[in-house]
C-alpha positions as CSV (number, residue, x, y, z in Angstrom):
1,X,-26.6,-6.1,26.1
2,X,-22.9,-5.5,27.4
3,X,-21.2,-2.2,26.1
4,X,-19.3,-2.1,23.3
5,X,-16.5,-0.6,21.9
6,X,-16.4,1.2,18.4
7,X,-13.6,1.7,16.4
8,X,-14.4,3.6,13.1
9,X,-12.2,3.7,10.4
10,X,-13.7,7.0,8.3
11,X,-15.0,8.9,10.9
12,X,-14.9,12.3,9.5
13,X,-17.3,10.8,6.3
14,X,-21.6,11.0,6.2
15,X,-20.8,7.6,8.4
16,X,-18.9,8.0,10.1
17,X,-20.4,11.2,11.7
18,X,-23.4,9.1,11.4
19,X,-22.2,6.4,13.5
20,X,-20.6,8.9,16.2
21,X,-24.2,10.4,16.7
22,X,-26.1,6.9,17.0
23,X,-23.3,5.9,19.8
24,X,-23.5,9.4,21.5
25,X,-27.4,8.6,21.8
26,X,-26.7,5.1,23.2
27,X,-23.5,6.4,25.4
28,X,-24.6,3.5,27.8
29,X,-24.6,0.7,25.5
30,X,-21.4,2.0,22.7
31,X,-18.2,4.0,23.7
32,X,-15.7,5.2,21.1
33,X,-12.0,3.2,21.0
34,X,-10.5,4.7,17.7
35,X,-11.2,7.4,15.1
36,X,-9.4,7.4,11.7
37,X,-9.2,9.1,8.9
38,X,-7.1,10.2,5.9
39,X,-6.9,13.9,6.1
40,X,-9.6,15.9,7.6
41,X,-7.8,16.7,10.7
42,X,-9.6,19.4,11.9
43,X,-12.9,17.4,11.5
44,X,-11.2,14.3,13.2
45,X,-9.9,16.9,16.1
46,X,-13.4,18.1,17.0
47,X,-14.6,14.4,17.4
48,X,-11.5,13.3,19.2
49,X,-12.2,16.6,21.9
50,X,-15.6,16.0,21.9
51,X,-15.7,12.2,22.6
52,X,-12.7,11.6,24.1
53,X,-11.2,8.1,21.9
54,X,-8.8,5.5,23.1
55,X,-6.9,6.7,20.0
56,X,-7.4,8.6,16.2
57,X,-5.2,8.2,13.4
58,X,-4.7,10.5,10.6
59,X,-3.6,8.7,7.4
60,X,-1.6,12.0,6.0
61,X,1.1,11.7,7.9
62,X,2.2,15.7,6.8
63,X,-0.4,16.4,9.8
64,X,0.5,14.1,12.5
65,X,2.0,17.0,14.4
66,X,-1.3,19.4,13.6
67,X,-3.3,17.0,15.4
68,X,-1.1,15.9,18.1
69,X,-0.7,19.6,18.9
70,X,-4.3,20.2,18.8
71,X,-4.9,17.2,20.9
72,X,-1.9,17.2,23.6
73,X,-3.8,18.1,26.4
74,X,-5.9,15.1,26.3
75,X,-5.3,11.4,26.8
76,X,-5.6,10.6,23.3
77,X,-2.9,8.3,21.5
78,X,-2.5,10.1,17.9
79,X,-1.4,7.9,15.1
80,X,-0.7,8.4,11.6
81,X,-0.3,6.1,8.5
82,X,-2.4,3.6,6.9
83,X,-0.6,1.3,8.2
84,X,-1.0,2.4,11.7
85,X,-5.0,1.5,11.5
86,X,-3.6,-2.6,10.8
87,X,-1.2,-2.2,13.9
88,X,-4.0,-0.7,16.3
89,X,-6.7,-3.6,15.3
90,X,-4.1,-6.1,16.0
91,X,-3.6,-4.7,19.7
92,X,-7.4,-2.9,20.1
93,X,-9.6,-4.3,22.9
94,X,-12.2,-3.3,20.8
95,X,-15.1,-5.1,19.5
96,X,-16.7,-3.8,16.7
97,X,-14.7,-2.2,13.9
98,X,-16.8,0.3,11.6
99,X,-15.7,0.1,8.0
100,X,-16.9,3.7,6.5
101,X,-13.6,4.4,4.4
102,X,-14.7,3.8,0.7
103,X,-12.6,2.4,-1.6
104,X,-9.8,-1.0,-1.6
105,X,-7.6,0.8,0.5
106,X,-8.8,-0.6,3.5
107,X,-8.5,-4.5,2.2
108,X,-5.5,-5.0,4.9
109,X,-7.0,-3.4,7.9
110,X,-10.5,-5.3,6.6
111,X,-8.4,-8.9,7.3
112,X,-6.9,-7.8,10.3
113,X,-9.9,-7.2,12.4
114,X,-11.7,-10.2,10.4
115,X,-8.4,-12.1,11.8
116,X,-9.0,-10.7,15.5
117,X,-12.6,-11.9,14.9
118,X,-14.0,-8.4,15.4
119,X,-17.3,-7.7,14.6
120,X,-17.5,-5.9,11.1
121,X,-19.8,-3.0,10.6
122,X,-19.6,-2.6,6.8
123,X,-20.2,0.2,5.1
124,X,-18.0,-0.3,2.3
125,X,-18.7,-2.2,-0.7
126,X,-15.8,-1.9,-2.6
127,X,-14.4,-4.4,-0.1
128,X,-16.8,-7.3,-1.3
129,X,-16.9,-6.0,-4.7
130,X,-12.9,-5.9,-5.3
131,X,-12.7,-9.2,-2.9
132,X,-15.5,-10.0,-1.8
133,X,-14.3,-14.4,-2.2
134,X,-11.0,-13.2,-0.2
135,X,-13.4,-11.8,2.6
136,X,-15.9,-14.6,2.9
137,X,-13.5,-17.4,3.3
138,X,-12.0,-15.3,5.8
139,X,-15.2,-14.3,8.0
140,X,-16.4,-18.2,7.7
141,X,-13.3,-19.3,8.9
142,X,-12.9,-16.8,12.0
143,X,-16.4,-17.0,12.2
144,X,-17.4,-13.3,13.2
145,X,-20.1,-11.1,13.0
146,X,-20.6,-9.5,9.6
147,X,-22.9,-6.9,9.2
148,X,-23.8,-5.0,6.6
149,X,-24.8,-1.0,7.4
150,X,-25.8,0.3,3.5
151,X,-29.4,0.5,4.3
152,X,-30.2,-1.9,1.5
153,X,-28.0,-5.5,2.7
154,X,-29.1,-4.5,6.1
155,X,-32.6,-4.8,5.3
156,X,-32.2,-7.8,2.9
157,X,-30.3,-9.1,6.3
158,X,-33.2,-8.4,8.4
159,X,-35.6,-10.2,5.9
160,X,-33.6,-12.8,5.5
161,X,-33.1,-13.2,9.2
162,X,-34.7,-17.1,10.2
163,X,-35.1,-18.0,6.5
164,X,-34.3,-20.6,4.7
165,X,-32.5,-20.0,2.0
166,X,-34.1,-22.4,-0.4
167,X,-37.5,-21.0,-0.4
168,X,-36.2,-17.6,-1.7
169,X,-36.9,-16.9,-5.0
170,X,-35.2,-13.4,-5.7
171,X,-34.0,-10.7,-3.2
172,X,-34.8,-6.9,-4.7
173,X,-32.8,-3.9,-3.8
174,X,-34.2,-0.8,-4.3
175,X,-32.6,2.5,-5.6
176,X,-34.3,5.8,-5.8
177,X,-32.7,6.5,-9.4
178,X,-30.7,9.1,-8.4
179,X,-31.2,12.7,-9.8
180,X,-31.7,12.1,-13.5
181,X,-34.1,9.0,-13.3
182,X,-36.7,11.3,-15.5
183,X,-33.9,12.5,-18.5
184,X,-33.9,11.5,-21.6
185,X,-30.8,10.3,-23.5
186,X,-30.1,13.9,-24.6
187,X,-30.7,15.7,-21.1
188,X,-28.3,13.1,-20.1
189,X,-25.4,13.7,-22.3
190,X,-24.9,17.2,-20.8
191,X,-25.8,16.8,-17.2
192,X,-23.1,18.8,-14.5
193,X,-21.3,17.4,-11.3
194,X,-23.4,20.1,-9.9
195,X,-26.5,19.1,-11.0
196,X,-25.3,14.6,-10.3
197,X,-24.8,16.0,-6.5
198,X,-28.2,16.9,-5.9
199,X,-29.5,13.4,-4.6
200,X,-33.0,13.7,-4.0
201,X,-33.9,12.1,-0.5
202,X,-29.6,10.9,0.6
203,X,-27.4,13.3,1.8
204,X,-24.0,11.5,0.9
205,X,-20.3,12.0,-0.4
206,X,-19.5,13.2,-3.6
207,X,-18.4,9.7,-5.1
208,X,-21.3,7.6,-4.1
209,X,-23.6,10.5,-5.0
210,X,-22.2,10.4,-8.7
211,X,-23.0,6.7,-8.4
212,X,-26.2,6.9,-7.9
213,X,-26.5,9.1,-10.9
214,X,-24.8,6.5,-13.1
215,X,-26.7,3.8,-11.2
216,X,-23.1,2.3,-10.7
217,X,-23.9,2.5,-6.9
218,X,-27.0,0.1,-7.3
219,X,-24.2,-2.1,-9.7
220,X,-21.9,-2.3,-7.0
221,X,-24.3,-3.0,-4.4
222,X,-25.5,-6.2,-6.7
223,X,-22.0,-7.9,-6.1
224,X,-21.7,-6.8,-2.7
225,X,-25.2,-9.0,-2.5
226,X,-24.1,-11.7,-4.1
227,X,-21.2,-11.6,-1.7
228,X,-23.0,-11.4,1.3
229,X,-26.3,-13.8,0.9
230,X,-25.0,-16.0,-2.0
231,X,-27.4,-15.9,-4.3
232,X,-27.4,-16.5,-8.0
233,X,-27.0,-13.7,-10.4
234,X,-30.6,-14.1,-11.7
235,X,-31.7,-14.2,-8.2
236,X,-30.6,-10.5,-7.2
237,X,-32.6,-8.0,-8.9
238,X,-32.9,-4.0,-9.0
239,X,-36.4,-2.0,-8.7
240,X,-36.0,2.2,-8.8
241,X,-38.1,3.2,-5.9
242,X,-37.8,7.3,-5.7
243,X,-39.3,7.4,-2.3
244,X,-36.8,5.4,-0.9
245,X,-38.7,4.3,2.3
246,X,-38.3,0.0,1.4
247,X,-34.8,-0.4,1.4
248,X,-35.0,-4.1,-0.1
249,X,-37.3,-7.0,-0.2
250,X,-37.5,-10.5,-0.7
251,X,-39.6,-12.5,-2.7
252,X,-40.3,-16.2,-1.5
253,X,-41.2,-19.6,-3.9
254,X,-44.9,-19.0,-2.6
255,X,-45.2,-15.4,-3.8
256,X,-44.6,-13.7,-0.2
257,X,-42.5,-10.8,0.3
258,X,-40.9,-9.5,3.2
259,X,-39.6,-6.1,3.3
260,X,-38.2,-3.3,5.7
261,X,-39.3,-0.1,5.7
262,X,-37.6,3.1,7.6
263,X,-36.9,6.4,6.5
264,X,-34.1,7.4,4.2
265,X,-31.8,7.9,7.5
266,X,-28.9,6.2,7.2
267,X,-28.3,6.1,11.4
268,X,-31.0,3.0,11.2
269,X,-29.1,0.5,9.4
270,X,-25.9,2.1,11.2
271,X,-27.7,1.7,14.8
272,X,-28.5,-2.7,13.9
273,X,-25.2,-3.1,12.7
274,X,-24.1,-1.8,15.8
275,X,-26.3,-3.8,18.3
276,X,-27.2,-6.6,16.9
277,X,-29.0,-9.2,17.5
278,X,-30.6,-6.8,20.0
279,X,-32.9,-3.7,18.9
280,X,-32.6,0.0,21.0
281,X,-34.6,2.7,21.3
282,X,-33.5,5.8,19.5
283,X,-34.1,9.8,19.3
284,X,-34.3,9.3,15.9
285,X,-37.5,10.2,13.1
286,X,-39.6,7.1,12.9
287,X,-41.5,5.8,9.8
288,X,-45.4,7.0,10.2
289,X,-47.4,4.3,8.2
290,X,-50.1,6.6,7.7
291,X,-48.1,8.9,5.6
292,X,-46.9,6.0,3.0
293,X,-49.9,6.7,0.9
294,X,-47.7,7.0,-2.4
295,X,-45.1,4.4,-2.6
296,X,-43.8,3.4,-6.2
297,X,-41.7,1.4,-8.0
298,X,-40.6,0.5,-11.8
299,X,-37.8,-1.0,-13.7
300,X,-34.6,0.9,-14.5
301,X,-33.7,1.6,-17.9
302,X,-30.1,-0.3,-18.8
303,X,-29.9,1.5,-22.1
304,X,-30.0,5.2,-20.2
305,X,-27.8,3.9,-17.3
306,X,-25.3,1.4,-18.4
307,X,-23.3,0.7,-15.6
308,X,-26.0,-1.1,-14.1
309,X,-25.2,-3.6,-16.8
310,X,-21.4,-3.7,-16.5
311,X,-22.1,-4.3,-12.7
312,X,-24.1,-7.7,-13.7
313,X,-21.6,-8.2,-16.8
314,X,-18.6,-8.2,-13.8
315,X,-21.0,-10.2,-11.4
316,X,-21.6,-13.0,-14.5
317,X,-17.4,-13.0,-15.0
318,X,-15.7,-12.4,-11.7
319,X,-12.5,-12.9,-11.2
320,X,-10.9,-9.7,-11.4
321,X,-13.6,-8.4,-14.0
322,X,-15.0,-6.4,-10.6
323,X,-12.0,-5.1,-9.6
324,X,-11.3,-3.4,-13.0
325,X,-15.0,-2.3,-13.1
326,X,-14.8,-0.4,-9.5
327,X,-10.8,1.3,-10.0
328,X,-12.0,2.7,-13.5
329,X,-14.9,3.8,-12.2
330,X,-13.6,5.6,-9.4
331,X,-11.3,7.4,-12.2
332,X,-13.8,8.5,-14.0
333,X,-16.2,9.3,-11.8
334,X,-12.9,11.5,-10.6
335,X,-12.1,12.4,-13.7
336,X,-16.3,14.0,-13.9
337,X,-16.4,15.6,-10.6
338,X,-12.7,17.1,-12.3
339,X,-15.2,18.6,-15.1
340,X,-12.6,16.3,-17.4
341,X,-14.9,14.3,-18.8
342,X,-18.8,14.2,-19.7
343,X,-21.6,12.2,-17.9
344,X,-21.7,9.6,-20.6
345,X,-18.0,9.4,-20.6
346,X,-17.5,7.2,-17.1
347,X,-19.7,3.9,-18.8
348,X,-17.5,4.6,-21.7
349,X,-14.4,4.6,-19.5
350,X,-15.2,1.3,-17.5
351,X,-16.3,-1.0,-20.8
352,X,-13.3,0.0,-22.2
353,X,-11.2,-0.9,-19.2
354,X,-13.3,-4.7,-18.6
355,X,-12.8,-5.6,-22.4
356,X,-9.1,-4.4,-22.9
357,X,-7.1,-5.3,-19.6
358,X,-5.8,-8.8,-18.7
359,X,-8.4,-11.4,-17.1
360,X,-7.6,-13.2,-14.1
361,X,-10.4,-16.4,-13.0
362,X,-9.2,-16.8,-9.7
363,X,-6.9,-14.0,-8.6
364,X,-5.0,-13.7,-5.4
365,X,-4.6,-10.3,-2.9
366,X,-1.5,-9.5,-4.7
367,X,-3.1,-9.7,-8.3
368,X,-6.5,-8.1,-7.0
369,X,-4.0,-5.2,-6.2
370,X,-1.8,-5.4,-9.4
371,X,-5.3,-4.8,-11.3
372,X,-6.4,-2.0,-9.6
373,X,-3.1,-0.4,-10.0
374,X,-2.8,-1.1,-13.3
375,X,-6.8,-0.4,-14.4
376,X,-5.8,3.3,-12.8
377,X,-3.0,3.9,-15.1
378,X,-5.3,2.4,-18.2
379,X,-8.2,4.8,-17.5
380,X,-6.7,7.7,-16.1
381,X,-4.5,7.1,-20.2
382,X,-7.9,7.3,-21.8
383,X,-8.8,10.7,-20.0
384,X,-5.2,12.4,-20.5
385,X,-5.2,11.0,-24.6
386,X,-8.5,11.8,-25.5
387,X,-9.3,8.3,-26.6
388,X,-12.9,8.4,-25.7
């Protein structure tokens, strides 16, 4: 395997300080071309000392001069902007391009490293979600290496590796349920950000901890599926599995299934992404069969977690039905974390905002970024009016 070169646009989040510690234990095989991120600088600083980048970029540009200070004595280029991570991938000699940055934000520097027919490393699924027909015409016509690192698309990826597609009957991604998969209605309706943080086996960011309370995490992650492997709606299913030691599986027309099984450490999927189509040794914990005495598994409840059913609603639609789904979700779940809003509040928030705001069938970049603009303004006017 030749060396590669990383470039990781979120390097300060859980993966990107994931993904600095599977290339530090592979330093022969992965060096480090770019760190960026949007305004942990002192975070960013320590990895840039400690690793010693090509480059970093910090998108608050109000501390540009913090970290080129900090950083002076070293022959690190410091950048700073959003923009700046689109002009760096268009010049990088890199060849892999970590997407850990969640959000739509990144949709620009996303095409521009597609365009440069880097490999992509994706860890964010509001990409696909918001564009996910955008991104696949482009990766089929470059023709580059897409990867998926959530730990669920990267083992469907691995089943489905040498497939063919026609024999599958339904691929299964598998969610531990989140904090509250026990609570009734009523235990629900007054559940705290404090409490929606503690995730029971991932140690994640705020946001996509809170989805995995609402189950809008596993909603998302049903689009980005769709996205990535092309099958149908009816095809792509959901299965709560608290231990959260099968990451996904697929189910064949003869009844065999094929699934992949590692711990609930996130550095797996982050380590294939990174090497594939080869497989490394690693430091890292390894699965013990012997211990897997207890493995279960049931259907989620769509009446006590309705954003799983918006996300299939969006998936049925498209158009710009996801886009609206994922901006007022990020709003509320804001708007939650804010203490502004209750738990029950966010599905509330993103029905509202699919049934009342224009539909577009087939929209372009531009209107994709219209209707996120514009679904933030309509949520964030439920929250301030009181109209829920």
């Amino acid at each position: 395997m030749k060396r590669r070169s990383i470039s990781i646009i979120g390097s300060t989040g859980s993966i990107g300080t994931q993904s600095i510690e599977v290339i530090e234990a592979n330093t022969d095989l992965f060096e480090i071309d770019l760190l960026a991120t949007y305004s942990n600088a002192d975070l960013l600083i320590k990895q840039a000392i400690k690793t010693i980048p090509n480059a970093v970029i910090i998108f608050d540009e109000n501390k540009y001069e913090y970290v080129k200070e900090k950083l002076k004595s070293l022959p690190i280029k410091v950048f700073a902007g959003e923009k700046s991570v689109v002009d760096y991938i268009d010049n990088s000699l890199c060849d892999t391009v970590i997407f850990a940055i969640s959000g739509f934000s990144s949709i620009e520097p996303i095409i521009k490293a597609i365009e440069k027919k880097k490999r992509i490393a994706l860890a964010n699924k509001e990409l696909l979600v918001v564009a996910g027909e955008i991104i696949k015409n482009l990766v089929d016509k470059y023709r580059v290496d897409f990867i998926p690192i959530d730990s669920e698309h990267s083992a469907l990826f691995q089943c489905l590796m040498g497939e063919n597609p026609d024999f599958v009957e339904k691929i299964v991604l598998t969610a531990s349920g989140g904090p509250f998969r026990t609570y009734t209605r009523e235990q629900l309706e007054n559940v705290t950000p404090d409490e929606a943080l503690c995730h029971p086996t991932w140690k994640m960011g705020n946001k996509i901890t809170i989805d995995s309370a609402t189950l809008m995490n596993k909603g998302l992650e049903i689009i980005e599926a769709y996205w990535l492997f092309g099958f149908q709606p009816e095809q792509i299913e959901v299965v709560i599995h608290p231990q959260s030691i099968i990451h996904s599986f697929v189910q064949f027309i003869d009844g065999s299934i094929k699934a992949q099984l590692n711990l609930p450490d996130m550095r797996i999927p982050i380590q294939f992404a990174l090497s594939f189509p080869y497989r490394i040794a690693n430091p890292f914990p390894k699965t013990n069969i012997q211990n897997l005495s207890n493995l279960t598994f049931y259907e989620p409840n769509f009446e006590l977690f309705p954003c799983l059913s918006l996300a299939y609603e969006a998936l049925k639609k498209l158009g710009n039905i996801p886009c609206i789904m994922n901006a007022a979700n990020e709003v509320a779940v804001k708007a939650f974390l804010e203490r502004n809003i209750k738990f029950y509040d966010i599905p509330k928030i993103i029905e509202t905002s699919m049934m009342k705001l224009p539909y577009i069938k087939a929209p372009t970049l531009q209107e994709l970024i219209e209707t996120d603009k514009e679904t933030r303004i309509f949520a964030s006017s439920i929250i301030e009016n009181d109209l829920l």
